[in-house]
N, CA, C, O and CB atoms as a CASP TS submission, in Angstrom:
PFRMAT TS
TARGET T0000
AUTHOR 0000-0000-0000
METHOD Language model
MODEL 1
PARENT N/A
ATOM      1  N   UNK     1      34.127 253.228 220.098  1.00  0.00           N
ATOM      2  CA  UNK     1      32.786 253.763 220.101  1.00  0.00           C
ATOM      3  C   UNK     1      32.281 253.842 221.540  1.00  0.00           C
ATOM      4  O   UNK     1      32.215 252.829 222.235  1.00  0.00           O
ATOM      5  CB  UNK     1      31.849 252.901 219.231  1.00  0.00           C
ATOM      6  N   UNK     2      31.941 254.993 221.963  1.00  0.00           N
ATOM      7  CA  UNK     2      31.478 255.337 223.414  1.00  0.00           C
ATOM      8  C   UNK     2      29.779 254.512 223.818  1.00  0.00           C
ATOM      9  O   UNK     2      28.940 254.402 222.924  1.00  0.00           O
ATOM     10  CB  UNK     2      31.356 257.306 223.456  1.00  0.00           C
ATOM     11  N   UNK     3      29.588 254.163 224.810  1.00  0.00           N
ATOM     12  CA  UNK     3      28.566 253.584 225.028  1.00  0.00           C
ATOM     13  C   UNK     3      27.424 254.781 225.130  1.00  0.00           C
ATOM     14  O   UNK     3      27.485 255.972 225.435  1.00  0.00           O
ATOM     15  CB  UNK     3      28.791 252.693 226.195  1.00  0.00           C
ATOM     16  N   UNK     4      26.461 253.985 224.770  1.00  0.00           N
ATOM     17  CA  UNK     4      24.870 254.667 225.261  1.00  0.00           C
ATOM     18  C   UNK     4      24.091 254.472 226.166  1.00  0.00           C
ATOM     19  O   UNK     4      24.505 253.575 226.900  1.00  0.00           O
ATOM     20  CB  UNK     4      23.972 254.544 224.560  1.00  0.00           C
ATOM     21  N   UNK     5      23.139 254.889 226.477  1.00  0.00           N
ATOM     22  CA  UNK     5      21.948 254.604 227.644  1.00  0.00           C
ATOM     23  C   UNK     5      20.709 254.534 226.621  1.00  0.00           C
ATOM     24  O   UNK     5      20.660 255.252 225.622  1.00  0.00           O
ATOM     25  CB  UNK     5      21.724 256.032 229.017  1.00  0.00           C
ATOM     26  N   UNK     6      19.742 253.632 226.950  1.00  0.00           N
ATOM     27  CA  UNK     6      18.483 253.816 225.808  1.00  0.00           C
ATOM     28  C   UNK     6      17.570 254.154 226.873  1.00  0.00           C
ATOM     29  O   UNK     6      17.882 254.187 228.063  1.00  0.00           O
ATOM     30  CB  UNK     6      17.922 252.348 224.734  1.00  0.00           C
ATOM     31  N   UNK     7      15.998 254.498 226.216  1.00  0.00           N
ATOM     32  CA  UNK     7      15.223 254.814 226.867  1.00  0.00           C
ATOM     33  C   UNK     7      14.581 253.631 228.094  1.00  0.00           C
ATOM     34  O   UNK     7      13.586 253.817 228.796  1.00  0.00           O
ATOM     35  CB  UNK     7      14.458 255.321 225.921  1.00  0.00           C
ATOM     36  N   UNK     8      15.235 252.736 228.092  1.00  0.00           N
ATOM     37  CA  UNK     8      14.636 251.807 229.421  1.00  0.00           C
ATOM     38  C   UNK     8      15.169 252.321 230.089  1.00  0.00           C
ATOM     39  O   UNK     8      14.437 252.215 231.073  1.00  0.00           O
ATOM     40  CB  UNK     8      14.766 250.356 229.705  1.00  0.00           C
ATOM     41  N   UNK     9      16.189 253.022 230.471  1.00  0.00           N
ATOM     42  CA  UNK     9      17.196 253.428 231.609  1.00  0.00           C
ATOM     43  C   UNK     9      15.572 253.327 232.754  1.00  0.00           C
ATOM     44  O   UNK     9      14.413 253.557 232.410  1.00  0.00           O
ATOM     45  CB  UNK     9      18.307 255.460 231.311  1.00  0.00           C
ATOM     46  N   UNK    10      15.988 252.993 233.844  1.00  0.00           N
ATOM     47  CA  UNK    10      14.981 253.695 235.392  1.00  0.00           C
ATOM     48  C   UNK    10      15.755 254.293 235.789  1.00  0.00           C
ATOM     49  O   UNK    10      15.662 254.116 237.003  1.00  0.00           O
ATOM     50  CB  UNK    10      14.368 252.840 236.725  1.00  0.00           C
ATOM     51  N   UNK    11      17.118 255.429 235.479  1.00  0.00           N
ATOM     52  CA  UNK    11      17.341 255.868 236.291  1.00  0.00           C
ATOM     53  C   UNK    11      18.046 255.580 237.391  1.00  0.00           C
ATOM     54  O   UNK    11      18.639 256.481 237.985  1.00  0.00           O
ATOM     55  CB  UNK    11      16.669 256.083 236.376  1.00  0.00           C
ATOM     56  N   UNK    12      18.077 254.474 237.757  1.00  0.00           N
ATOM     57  CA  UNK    12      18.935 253.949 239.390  1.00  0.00           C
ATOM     58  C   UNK    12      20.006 254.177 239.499  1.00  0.00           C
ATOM     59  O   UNK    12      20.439 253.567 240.476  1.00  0.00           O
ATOM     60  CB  UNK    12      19.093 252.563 239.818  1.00  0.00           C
ATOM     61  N   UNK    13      21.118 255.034 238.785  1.00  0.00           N
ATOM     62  CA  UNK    13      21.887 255.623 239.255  1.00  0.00           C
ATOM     63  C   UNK    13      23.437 254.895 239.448  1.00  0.00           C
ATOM     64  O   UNK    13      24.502 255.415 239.782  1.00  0.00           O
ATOM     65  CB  UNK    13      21.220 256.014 240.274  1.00  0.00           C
ATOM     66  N   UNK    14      23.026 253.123 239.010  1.00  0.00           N
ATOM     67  CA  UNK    14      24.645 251.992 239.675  1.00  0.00           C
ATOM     68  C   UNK    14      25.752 252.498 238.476  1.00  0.00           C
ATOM     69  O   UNK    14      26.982 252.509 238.523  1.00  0.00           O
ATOM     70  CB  UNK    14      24.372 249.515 239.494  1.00  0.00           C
ATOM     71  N   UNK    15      24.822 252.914 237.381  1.00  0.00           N
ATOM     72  CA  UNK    15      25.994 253.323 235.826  1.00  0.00           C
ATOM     73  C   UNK    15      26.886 254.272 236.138  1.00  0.00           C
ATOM     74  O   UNK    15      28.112 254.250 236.027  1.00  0.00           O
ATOM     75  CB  UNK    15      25.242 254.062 234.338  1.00  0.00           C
ATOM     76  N   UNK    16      25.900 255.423 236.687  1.00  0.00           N
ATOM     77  CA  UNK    16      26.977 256.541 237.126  1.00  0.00           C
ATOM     78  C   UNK    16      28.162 256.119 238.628  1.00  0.00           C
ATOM     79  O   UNK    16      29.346 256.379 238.840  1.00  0.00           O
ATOM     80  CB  UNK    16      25.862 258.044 237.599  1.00  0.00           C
ATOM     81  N   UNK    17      27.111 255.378 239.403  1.00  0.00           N
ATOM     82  CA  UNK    17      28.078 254.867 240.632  1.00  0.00           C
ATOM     83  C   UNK    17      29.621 254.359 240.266  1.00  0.00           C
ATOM     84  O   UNK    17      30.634 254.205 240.949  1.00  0.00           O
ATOM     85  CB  UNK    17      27.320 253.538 241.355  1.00  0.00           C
ATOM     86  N   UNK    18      29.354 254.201 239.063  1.00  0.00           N
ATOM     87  CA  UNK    18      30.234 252.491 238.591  1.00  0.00           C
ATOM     88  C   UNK    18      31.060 253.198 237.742  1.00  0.00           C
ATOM     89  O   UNK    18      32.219 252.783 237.771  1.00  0.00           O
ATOM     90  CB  UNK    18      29.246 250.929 237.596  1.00  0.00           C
ATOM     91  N   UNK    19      30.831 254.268 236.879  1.00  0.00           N
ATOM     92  CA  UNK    19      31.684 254.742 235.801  1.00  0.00           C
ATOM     93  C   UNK    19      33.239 255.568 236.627  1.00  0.00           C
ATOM     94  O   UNK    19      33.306 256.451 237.481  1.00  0.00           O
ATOM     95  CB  UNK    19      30.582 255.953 234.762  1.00  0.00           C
ATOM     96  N   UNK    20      34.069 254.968 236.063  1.00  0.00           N
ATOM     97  CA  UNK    20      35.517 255.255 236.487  1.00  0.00           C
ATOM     98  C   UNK    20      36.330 256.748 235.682  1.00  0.00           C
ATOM     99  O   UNK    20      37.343 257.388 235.967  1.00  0.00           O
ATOM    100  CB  UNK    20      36.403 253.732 236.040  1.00  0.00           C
ATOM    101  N   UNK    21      35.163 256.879 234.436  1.00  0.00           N
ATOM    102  CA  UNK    21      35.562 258.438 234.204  1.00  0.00           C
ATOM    103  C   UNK    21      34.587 259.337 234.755  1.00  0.00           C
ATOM    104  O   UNK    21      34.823 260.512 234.471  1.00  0.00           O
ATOM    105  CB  UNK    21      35.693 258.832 232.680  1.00  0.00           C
ATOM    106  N   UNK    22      33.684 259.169 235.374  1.00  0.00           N
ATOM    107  CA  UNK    22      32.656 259.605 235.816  1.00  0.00           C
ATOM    108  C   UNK    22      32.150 260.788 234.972  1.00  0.00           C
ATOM    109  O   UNK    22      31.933 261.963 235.268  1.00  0.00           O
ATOM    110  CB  UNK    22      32.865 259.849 237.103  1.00  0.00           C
ATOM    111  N   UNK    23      32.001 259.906 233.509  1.00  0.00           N
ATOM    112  CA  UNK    23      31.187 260.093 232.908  1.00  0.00           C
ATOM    113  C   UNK    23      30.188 260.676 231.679  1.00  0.00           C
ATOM    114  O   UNK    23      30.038 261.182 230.567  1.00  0.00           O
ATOM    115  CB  UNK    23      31.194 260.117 233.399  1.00  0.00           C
ATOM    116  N   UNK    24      29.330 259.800 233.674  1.00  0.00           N
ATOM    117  CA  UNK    24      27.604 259.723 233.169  1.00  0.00           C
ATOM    118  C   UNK    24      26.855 260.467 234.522  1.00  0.00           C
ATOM    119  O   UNK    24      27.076 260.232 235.710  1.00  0.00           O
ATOM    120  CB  UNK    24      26.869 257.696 232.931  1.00  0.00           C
ATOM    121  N   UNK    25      26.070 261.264 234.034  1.00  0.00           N
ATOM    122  CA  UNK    25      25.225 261.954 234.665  1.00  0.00           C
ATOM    123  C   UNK    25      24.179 262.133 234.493  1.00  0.00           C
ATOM    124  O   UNK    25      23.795 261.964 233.336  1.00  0.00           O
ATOM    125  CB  UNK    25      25.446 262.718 234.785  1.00  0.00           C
ATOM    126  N   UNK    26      23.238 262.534 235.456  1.00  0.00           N
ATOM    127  CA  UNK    26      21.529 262.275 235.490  1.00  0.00           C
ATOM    128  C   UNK    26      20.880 263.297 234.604  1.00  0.00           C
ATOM    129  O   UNK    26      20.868 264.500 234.864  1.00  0.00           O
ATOM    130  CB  UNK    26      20.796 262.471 237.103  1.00  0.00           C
ATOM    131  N   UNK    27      20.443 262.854 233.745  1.00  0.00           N
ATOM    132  CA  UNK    27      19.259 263.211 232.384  1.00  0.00           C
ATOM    133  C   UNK    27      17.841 263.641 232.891  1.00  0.00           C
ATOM    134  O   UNK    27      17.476 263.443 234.049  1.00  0.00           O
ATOM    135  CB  UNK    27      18.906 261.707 231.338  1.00  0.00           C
ATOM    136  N   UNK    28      17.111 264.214 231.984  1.00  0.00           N
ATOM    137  CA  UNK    28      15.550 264.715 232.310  1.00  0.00           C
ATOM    138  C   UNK    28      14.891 263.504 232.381  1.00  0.00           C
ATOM    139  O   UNK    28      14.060 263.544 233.288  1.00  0.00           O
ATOM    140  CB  UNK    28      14.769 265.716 231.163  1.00  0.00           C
ATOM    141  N   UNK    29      14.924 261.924 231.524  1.00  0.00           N
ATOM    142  CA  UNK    29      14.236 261.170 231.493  1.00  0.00           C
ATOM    143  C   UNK    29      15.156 260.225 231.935  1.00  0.00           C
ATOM    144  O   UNK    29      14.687 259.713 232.952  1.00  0.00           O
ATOM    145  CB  UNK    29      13.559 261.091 230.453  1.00  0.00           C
ATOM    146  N   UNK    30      16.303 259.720 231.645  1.00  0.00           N
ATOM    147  CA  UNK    30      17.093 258.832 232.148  1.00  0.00           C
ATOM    148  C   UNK    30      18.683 259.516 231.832  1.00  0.00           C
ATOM    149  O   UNK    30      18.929 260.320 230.933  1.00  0.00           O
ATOM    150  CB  UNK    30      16.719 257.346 231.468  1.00  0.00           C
ATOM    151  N   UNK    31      19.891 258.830 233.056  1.00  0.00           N
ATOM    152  CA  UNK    31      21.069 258.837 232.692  1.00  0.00           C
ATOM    153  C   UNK    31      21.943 259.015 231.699  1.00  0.00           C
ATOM    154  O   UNK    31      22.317 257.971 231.165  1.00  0.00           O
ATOM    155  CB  UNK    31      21.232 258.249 232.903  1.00  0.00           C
ATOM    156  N   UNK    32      22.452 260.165 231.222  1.00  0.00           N
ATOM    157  CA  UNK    32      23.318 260.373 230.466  1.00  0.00           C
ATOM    158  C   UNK    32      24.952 260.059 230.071  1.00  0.00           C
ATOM    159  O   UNK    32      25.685 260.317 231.026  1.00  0.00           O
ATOM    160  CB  UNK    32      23.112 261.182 230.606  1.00  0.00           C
ATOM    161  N   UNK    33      25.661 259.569 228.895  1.00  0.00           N
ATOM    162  CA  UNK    33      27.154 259.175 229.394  1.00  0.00           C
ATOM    163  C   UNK    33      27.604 260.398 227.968  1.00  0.00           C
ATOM    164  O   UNK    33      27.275 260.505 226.786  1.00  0.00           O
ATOM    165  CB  UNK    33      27.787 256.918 229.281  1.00  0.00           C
ATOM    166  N   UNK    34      28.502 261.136 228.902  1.00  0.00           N
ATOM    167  CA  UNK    34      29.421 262.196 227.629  1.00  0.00           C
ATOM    168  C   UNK    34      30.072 261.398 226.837  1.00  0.00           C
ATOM    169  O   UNK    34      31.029 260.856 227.391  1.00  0.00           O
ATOM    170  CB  UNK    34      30.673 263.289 228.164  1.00  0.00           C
ATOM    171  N   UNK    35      29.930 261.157 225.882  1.00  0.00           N
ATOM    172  CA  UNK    35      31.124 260.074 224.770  1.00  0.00           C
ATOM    173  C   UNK    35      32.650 261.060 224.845  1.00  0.00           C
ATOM    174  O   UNK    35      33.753 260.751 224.394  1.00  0.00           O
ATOM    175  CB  UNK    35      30.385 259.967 222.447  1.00  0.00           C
ATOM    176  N   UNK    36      32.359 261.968 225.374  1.00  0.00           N
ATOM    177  CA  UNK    36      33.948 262.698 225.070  1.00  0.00           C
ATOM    178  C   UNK    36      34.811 261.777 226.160  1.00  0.00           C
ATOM    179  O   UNK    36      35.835 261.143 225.904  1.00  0.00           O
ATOM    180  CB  UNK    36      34.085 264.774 225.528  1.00  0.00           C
ATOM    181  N   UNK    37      34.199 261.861 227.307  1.00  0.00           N
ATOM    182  CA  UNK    37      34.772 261.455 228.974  1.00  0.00           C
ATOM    183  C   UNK    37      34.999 260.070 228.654  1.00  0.00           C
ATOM    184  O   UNK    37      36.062 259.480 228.845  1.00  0.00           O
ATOM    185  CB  UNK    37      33.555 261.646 230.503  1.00  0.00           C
ATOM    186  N   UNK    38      33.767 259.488 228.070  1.00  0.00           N
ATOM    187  CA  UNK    38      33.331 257.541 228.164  1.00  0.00           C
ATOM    188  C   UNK    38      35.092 257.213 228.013  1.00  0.00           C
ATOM    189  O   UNK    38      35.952 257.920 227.486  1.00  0.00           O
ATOM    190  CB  UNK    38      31.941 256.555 226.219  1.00  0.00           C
ATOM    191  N   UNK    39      35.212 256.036 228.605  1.00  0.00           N
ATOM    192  CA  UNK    39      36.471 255.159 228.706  1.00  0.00           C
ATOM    193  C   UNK    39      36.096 253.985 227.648  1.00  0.00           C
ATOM    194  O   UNK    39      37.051 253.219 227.519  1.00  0.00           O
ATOM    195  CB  UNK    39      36.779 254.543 230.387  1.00  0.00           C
ATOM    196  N   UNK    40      35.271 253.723 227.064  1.00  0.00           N
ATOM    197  CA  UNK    40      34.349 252.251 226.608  1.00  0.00           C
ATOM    198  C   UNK    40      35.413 251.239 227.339  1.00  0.00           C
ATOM    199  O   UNK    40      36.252 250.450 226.906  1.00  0.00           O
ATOM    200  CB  UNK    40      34.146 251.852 224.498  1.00  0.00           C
ATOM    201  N   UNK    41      35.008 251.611 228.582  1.00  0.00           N
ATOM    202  CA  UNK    41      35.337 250.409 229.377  1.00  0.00           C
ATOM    203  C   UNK    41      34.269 248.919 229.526  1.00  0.00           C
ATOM    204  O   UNK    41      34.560 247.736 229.704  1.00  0.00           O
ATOM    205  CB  UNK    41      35.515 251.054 230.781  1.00  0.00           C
ATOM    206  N   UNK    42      33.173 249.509 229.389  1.00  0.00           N
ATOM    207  CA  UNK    42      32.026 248.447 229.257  1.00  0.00           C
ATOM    208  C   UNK    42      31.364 248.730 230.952  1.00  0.00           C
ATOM    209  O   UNK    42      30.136 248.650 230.970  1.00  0.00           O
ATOM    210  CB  UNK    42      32.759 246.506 228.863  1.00  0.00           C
ATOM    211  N   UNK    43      31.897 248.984 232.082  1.00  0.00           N
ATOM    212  CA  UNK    43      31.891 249.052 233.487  1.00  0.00           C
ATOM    213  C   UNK    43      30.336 249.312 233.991  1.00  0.00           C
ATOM    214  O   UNK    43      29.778 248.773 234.947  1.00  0.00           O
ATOM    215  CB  UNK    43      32.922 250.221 233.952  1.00  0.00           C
ATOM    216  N   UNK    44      29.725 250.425 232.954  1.00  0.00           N
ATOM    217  CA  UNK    44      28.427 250.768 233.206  1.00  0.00           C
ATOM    218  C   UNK    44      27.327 250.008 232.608  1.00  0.00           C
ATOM    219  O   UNK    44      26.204 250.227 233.063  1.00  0.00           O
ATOM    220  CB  UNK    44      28.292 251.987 232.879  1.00  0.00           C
ATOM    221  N   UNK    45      27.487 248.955 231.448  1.00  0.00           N
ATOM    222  CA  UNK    45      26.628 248.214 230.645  1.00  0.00           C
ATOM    223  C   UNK    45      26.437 246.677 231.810  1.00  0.00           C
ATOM    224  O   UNK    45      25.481 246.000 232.188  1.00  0.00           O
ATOM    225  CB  UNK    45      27.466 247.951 228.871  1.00  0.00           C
ATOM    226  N   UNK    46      28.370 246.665 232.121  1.00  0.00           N
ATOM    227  CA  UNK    46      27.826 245.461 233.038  1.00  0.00           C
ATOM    228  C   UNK    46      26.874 245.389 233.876  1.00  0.00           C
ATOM    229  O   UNK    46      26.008 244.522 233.762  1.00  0.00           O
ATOM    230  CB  UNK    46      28.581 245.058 233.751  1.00  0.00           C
ATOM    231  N   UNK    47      26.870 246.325 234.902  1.00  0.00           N
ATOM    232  CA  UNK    47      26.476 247.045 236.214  1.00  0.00           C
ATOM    233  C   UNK    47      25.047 247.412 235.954  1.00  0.00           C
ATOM    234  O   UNK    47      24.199 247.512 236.841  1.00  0.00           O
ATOM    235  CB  UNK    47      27.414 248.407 236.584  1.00  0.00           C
ATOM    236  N   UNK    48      24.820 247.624 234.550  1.00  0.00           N
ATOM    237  CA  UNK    48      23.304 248.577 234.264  1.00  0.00           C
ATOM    238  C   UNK    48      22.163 247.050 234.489  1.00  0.00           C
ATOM    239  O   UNK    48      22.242 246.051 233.774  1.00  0.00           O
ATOM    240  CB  UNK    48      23.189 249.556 231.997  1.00  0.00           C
ATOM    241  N   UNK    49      21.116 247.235 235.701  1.00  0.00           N
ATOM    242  CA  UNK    49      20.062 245.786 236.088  1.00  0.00           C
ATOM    243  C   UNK    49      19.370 246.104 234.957  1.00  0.00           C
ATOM    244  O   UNK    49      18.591 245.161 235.096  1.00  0.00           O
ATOM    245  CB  UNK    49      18.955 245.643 237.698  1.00  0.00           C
ATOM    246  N   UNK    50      19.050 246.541 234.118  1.00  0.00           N
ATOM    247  CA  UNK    50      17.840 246.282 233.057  1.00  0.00           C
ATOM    248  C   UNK    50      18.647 246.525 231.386  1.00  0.00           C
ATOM    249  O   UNK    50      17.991 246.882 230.407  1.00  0.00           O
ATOM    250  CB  UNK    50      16.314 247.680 233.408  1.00  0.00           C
ATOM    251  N   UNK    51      19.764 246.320 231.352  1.00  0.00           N
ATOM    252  CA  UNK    51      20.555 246.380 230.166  1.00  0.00           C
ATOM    253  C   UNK    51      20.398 246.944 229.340  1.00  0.00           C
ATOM    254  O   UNK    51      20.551 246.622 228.162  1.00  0.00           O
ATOM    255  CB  UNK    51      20.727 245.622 229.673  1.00  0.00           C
ATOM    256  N   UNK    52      19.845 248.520 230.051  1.00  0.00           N
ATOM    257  CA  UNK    52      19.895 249.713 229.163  1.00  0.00           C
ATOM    258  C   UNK    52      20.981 250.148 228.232  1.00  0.00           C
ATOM    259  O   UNK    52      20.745 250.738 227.178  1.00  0.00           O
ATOM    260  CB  UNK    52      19.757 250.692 229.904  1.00  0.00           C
ATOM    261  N   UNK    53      22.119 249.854 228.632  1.00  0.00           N
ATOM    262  CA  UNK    53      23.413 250.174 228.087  1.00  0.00           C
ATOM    263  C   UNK    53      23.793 249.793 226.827  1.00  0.00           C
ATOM    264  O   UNK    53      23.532 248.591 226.785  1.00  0.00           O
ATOM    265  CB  UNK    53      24.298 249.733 228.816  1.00  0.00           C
ATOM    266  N   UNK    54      24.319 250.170 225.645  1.00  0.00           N
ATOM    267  CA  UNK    54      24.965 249.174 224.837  1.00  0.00           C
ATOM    268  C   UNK    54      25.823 250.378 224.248  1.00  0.00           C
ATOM    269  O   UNK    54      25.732 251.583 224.484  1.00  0.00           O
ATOM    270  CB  UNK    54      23.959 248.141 223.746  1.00  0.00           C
ATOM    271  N   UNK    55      26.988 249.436 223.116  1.00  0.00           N
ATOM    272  CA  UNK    55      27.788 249.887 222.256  1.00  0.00           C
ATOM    273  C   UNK    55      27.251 251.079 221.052  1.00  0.00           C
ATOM    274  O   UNK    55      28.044 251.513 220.216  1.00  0.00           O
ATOM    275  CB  UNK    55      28.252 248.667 221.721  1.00  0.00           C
TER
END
């Protein structure tokens, strides 16, 4: 199951820095991750400071 971004995202950009399929890319309101690309490596949930991220 590919990870998500929820609406806390701010945006800061370390998810996409950090993602090794690169991806996740910048959204109208917050960061987006393609589930086609996602690795569910977990890489961007660690990395995400306000634990926008989950399964």
């Amino acid at each position: 199951m590919a990870y998500v971004i929820s609406d806390d995202c701010v945006k800061c950009g370390t998810c996409a820095a950090g993602c090794p399929a690169e991806a996740i890319t910048e959204g109208a309101d917050k960061y987006v991750i393609d589930t086609d690309a996602c690795l569910e490596c977990g890489t961007c949930a660690a990395n995400c400071p306000v634990g926008a991220i989950s399964v």
